[in-house]
C-alpha positions as CSV (number, residue, x, y, z in Angstrom):
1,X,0.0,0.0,0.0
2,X,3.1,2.3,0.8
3,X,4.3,1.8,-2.4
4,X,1.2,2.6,-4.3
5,X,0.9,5.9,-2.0
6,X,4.7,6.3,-3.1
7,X,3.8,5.7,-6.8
8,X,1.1,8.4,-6.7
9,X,3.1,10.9,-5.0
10,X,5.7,10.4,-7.7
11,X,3.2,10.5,-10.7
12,X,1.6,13.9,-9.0
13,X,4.2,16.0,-9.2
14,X,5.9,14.8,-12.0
15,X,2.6,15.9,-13.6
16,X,2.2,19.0,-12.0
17,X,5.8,19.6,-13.0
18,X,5.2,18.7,-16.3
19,X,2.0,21.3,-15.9
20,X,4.5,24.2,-15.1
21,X,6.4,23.8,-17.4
22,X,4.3,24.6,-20.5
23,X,2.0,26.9,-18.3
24,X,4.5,29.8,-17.6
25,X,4.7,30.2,-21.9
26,X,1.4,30.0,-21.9
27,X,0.1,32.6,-19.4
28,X,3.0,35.2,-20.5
29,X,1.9,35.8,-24.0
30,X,-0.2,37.9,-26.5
31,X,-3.0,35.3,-26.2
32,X,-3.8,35.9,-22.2
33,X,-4.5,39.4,-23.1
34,X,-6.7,39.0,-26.0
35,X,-8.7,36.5,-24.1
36,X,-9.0,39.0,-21.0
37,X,-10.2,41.3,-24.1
38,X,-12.1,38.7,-25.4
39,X,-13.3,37.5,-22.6
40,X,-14.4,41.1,-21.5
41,X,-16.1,42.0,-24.4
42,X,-18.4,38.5,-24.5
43,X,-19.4,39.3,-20.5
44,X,-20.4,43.2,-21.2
45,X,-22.6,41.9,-24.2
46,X,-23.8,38.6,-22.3
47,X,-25.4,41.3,-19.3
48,X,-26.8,43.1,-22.0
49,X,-28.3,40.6,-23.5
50,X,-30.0,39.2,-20.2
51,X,-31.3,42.3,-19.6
52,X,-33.5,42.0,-22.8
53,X,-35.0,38.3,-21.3
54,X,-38.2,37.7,-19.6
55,X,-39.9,34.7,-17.9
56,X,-41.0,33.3,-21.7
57,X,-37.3,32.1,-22.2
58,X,-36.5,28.8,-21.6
59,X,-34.3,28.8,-19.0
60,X,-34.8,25.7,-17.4
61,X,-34.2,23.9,-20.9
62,X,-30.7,25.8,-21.7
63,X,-29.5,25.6,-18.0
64,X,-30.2,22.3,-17.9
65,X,-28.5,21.1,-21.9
66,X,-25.5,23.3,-20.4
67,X,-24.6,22.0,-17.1
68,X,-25.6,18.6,-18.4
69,X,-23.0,18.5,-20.7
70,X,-20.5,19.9,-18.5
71,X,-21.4,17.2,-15.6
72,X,-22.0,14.5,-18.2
73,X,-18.3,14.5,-19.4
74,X,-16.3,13.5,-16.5
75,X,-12.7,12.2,-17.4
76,X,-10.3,10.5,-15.1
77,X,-6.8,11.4,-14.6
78,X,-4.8,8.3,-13.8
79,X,-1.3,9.3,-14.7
80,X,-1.3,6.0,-16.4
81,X,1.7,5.6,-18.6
82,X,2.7,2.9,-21.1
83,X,4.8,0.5,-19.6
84,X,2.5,0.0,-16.6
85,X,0.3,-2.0,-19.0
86,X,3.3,-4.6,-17.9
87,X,5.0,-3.9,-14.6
88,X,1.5,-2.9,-12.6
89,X,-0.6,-5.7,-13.9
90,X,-0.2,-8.0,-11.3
91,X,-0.7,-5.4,-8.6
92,X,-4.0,-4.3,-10.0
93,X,-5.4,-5.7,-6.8
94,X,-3.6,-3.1,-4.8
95,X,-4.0,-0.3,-7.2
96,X,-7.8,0.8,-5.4
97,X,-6.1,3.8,-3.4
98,X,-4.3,5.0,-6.5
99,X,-7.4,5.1,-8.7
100,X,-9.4,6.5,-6.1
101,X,-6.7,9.5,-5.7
102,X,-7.6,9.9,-9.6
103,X,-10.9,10.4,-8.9
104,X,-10.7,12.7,-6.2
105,X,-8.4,15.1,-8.2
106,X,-10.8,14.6,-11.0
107,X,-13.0,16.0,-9.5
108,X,-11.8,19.3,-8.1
109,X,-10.2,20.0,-11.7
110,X,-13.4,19.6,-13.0
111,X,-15.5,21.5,-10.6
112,X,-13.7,24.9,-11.1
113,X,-15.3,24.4,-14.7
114,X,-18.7,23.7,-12.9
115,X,-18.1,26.5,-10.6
116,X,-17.6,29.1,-13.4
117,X,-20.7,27.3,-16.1
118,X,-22.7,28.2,-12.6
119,X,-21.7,31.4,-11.7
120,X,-22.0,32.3,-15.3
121,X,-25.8,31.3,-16.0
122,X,-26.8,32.4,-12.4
123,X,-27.9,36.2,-13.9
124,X,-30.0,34.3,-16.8
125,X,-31.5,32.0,-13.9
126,X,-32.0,35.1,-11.5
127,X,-33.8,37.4,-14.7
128,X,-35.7,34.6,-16.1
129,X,-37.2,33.3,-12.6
130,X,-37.1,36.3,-10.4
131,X,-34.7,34.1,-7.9
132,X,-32.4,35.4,-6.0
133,X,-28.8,34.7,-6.0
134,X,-29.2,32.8,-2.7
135,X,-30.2,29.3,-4.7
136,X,-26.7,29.6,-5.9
137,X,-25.2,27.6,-3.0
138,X,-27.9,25.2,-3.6
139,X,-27.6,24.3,-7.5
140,X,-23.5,24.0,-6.6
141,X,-23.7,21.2,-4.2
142,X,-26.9,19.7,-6.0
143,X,-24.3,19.6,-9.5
144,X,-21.1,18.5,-7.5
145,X,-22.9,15.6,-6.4
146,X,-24.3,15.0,-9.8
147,X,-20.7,15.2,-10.7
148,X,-19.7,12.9,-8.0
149,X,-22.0,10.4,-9.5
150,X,-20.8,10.7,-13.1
151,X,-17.2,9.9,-12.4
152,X,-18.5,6.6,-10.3
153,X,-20.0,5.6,-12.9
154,X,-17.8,6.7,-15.8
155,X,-14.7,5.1,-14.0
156,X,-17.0,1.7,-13.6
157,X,-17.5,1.6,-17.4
158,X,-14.0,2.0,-18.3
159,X,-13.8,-1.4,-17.7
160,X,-16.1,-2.3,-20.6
161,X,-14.5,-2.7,-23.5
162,X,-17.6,-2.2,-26.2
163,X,-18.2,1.0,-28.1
164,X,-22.1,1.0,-28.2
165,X,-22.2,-0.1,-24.3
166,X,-20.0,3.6,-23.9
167,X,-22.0,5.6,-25.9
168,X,-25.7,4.3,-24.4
169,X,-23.7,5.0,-20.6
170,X,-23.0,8.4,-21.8
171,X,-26.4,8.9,-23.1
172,X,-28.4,7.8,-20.0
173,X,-26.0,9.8,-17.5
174,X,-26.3,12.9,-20.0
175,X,-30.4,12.4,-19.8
176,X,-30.8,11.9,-16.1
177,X,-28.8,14.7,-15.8
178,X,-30.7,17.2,-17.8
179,X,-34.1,15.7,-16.6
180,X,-32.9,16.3,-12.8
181,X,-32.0,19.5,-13.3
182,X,-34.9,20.4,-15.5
183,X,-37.3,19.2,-12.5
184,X,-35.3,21.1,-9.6
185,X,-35.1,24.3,-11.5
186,X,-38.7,24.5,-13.1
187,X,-39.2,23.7,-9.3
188,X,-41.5,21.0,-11.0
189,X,-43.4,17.7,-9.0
190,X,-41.2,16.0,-6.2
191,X,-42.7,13.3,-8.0
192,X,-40.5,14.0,-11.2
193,X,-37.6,14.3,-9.3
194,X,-38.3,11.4,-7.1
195,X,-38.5,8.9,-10.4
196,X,-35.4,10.6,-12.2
197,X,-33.5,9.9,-8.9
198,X,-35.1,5.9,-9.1
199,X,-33.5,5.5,-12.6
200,X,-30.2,7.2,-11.5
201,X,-30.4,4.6,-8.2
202,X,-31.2,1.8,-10.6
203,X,-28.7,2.8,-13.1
204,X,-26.3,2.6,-10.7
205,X,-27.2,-1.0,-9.3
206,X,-27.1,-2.3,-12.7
207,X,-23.9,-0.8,-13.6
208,X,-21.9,-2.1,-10.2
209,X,-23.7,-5.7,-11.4
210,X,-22.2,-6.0,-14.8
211,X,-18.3,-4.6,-13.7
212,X,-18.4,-7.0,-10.5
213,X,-16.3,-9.4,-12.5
214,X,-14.0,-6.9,-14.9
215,X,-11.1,-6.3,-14.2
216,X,-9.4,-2.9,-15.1
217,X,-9.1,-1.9,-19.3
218,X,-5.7,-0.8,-19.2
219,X,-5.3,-0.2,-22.4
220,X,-8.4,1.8,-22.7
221,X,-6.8,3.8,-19.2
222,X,-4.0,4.6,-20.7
223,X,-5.4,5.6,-24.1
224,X,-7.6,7.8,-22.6
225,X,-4.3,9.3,-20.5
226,X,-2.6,9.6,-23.2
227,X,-5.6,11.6,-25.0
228,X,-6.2,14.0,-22.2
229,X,-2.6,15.1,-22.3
230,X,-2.2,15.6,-26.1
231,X,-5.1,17.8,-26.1
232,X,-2.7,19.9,-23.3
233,X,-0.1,19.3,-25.4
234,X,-1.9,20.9,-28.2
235,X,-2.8,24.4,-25.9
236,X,1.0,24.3,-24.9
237,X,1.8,23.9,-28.1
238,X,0.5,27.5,-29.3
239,X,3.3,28.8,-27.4
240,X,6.3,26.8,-27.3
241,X,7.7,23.7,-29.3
242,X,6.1,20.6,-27.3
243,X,8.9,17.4,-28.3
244,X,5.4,14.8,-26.6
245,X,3.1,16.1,-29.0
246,X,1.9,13.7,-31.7
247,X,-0.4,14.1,-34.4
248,X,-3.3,12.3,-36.6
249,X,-2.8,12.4,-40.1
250,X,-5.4,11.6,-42.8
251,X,-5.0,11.0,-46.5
252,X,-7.6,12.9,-47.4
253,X,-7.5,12.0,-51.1
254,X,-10.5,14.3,-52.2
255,X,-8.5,17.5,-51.6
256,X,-5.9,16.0,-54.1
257,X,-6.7,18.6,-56.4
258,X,-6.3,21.3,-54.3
259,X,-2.4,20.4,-54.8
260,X,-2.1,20.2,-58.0
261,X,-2.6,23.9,-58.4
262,X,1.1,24.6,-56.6
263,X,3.8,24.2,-59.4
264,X,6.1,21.8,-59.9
265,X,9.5,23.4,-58.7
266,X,11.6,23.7,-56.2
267,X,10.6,27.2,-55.4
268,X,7.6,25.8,-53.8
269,X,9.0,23.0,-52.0
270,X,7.8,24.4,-48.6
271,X,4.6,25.6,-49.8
272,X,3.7,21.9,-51.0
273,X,4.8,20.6,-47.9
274,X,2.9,22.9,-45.7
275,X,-0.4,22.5,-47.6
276,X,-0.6,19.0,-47.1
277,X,0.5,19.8,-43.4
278,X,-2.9,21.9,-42.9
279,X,-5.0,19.7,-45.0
280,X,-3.7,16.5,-43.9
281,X,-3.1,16.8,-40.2
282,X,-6.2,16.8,-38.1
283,X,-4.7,19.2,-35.4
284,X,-4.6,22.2,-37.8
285,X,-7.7,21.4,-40.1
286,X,-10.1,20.6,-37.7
287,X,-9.2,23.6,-35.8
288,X,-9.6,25.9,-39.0
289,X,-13.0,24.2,-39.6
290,X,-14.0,24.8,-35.9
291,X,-12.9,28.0,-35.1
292,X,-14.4,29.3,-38.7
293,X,-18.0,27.4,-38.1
294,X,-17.9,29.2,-34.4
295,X,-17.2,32.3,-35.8
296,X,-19.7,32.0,-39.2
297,X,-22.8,31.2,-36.7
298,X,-22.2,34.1,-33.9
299,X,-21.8,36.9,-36.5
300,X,-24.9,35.1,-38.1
301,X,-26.5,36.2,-35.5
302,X,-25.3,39.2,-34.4
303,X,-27.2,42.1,-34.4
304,X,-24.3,44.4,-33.0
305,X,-21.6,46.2,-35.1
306,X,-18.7,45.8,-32.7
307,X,-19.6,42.9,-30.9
308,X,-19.3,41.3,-34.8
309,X,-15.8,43.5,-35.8
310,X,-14.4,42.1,-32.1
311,X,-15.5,38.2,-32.6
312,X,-14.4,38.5,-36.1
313,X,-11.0,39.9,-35.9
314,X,-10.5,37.5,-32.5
315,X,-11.0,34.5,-34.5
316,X,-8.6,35.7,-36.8
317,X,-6.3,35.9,-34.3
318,X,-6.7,32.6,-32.6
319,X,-6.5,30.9,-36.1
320,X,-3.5,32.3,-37.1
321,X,-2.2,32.0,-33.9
322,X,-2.5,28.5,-33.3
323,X,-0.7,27.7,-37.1
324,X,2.0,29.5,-36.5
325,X,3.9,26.5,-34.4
326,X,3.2,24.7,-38.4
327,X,6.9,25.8,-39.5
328,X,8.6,23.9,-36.8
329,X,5.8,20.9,-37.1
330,X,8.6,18.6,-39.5
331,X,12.0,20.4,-37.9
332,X,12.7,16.8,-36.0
333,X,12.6,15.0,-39.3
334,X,15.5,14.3,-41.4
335,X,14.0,15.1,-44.5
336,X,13.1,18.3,-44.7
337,X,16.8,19.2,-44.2
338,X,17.9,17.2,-47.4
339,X,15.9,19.7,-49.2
340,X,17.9,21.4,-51.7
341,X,16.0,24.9,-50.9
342,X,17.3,28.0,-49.3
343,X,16.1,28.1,-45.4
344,X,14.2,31.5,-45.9
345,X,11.9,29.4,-48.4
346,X,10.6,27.7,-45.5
347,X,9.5,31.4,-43.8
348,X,8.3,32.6,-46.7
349,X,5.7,29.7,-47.3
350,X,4.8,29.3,-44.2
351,X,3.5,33.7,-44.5
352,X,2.1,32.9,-47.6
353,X,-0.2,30.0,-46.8
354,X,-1.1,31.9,-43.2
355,X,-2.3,34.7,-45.3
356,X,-4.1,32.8,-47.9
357,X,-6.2,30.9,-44.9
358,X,-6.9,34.1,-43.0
359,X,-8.3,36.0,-45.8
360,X,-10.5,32.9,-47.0
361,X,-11.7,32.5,-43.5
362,X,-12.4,36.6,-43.0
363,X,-14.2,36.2,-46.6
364,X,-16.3,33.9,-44.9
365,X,-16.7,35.8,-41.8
366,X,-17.7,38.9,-43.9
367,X,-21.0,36.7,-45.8
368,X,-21.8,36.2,-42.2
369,X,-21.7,39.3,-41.0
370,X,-23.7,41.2,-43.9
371,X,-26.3,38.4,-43.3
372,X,-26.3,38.8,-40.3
373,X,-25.9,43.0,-40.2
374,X,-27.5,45.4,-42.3
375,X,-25.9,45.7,-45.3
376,X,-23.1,48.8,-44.5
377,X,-22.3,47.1,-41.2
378,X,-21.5,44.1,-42.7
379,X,-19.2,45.7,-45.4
380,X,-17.7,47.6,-42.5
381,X,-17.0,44.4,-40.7
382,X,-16.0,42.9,-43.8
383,X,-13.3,45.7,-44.6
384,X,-12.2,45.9,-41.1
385,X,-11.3,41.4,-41.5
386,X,-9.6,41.2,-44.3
387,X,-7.3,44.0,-43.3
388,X,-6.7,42.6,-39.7
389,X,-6.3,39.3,-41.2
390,X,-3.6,40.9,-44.1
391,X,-2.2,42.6,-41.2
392,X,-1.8,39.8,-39.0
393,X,-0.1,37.3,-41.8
394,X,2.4,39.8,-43.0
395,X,3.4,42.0,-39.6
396,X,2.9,40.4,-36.3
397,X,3.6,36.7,-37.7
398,X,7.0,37.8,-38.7
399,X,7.6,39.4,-35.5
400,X,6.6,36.2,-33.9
401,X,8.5,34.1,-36.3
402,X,11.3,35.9,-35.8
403,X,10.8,34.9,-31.5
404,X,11.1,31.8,-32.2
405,X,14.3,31.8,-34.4
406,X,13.2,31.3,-37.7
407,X,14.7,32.9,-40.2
């Protein structure tokens, strides 16, 4: 038991260690202050929008979608690594403290997020229903418990190893949890609570009956590790080189012909190269296809000049931002160096590409915003993107290329 105790000390801080490291680079930069920006701007129109609400709005349906979510998804953090797959198999007998030391820090990561979802629909709660902010205290014990019972019964089914039996656990933990909290805030029938609390009870017999005889999935343990530090590694990777950080890469075949339009030279070795880079690897596409949808829906429906010009030209940002790390993405391969190119090729692509994706993407965020706008707004906003976006690519991203040593 000592040792296990010893283990998890070990595995902590080397963790929080690991945490530190990449979180001084990333809470010293550019990005910190356009999220306090941001971030401002979003809660001065969020009031303003409440203020507009009355008691027809929904609130117990939104309030309840939201924090189900947020409850719903509860993963462990087991500092799980590879090789115990191996060497702590046949002290998985032992290993109940350790997992249970996961859980706990589980879940006071996750209920700061809780805390803050709260806190931040607490004015819509308070306009719709005419509450006061007293029920606060309330609702945050009533969703830690919720959350208390999600990652019992998340943890349980990690030892299943079958897809559909994963998704229908997620999907009746995500239902009870909306349906509870639907009942308590509507203030609806004990009688609804009282038979969404059965199911959860029920649920939760059944679920402690089929894992009685499993034993732990390790490698579903430590593939789920593994995936909740990537997606750190990807943040961290915004603002430093991160050596852990790996990558999915899909073919893609049906963008084959976007490709064929870059010559066939040498001058355009690095332009090649990073083109497939973007298409190819799922980091960087998916998060130019998510950050653009985002962006395309709120200016949709925006009715506000400046709240549209500040969501447009932050999305920019953060796009552009998080491609800049592309031009070191292949410097640990041998490859690239047998390249008979001059080095400043590789700077120069890199620019070219950066601006080529930021002014398709403000294009798009302009046909949003004059849908969305009347008409001269949305040419304003439209004007006001493609410059940030020209001014971005071929000013500030060679000032920040130039911080990280490129030449």
């Amino acid at each position: 038991m000592k040792q296990m105790d010893d283990l998890w000390r070990e595995r902590i801080q080397s963790y929080l260690q690991e945490l530190r490291r990449y979180l001084k680079y990333m809470f010293n930069d550019h990005l910190l202050f356009v999220f306090i920006f941001g971030g401002g701007a979003a809660i001065y129109y969020y009031s303003e929008w409440v203020k507009t609400l009355d008691s027809s709005f929904p609130v117990g349906y939104v309030a309840a979608i939201i924090l189900g979510i947020v409850i719903t998804v509860s993963p462990i953090t087991t500092l799980l690594k590879e090789p115990d797959i191996v060497f702590l198999l046949p002290l998985e007998t032992k290993l109940g403290n350790y997992f249970r030391k996961g859980i706990v820090l589980s879940f006071f990561g996750q209920s700061y997020i809780l805390l803050i979802v709260l806190a931040a629909l607490m004015p819509l709660y308070v306009r719709v229903t005419g509450n006061g902010f007293s029920t606060f205290f309330a609702l945050l014990i009533l969703i830690l418990a919720m959350k208390v019972w999600n990652l019992i019964i998340h943890w349980k089914m990690m030892k299943i190893s079958d897809k559909q039996t994963q998704t229908f656990d997620w999907l009746i933990r995500f239902i009870c949890n909306v349906l509870l909290l639907y009942f308590i805030i509507e203030e609806a029938s004990y009688w609804f609570t009282g038979v969404v609390l059965l199911i959860m009870i029920a649920f939760t017999i059944y679920v402690l009956e089929i894992v009685k005889t499993k034993s732990i999935n390790w490698q579903r343990l430590i593939e789920k590790e593994r995936g909740r530090m990537q997606m750190f590694y990807h943040a961290a990777n915004m603002f430093t080189d991160v050596p852990h950080l790996t990558g999915r890469v899909k073919r893609r075949k049906w963008l084959d012909p976007i490709f064929s339009r870059i010559p066939f030279d040498s001058k355009f070795t690095y332009r090649f190269l990073f083109s497939r880079t973007l298409v190819r690897t799922s980091e960087y596409s998916g998060l130019v296809v998510r950050l653009s949808i985002i962006a395309a829906l709120i200016l949709l429906y925006s009715n506000n000049l400046y709240f549209s010009l500040i969501i447009s030209c932050l999305f920019i940002y953060l796009t552009g931002f998080q491609l800049i790390p592309m031009i070191k993405r292949h410097d640990l391969k041998i490859w690239p160096d047998l390249y008979p190119v001059p080095p400043q090729q590789k700077r120069t692509a890199l620019l070219q590409l950066l601006m080529k994706v930021l002014v398709v993407q403000a294009i798009l965020f302009s046909v949003s915003a004059c849908i969305g706008l009347p008409f001269i707004e949305g040419i304003i906003v439209a004007i006001v993107t493609i410059i940030f976006a020209l001014i971005f690519s071929n000013v500030y991203t060679k000032t920040r290329l130039k911080k990280l040593d490129v030449q």
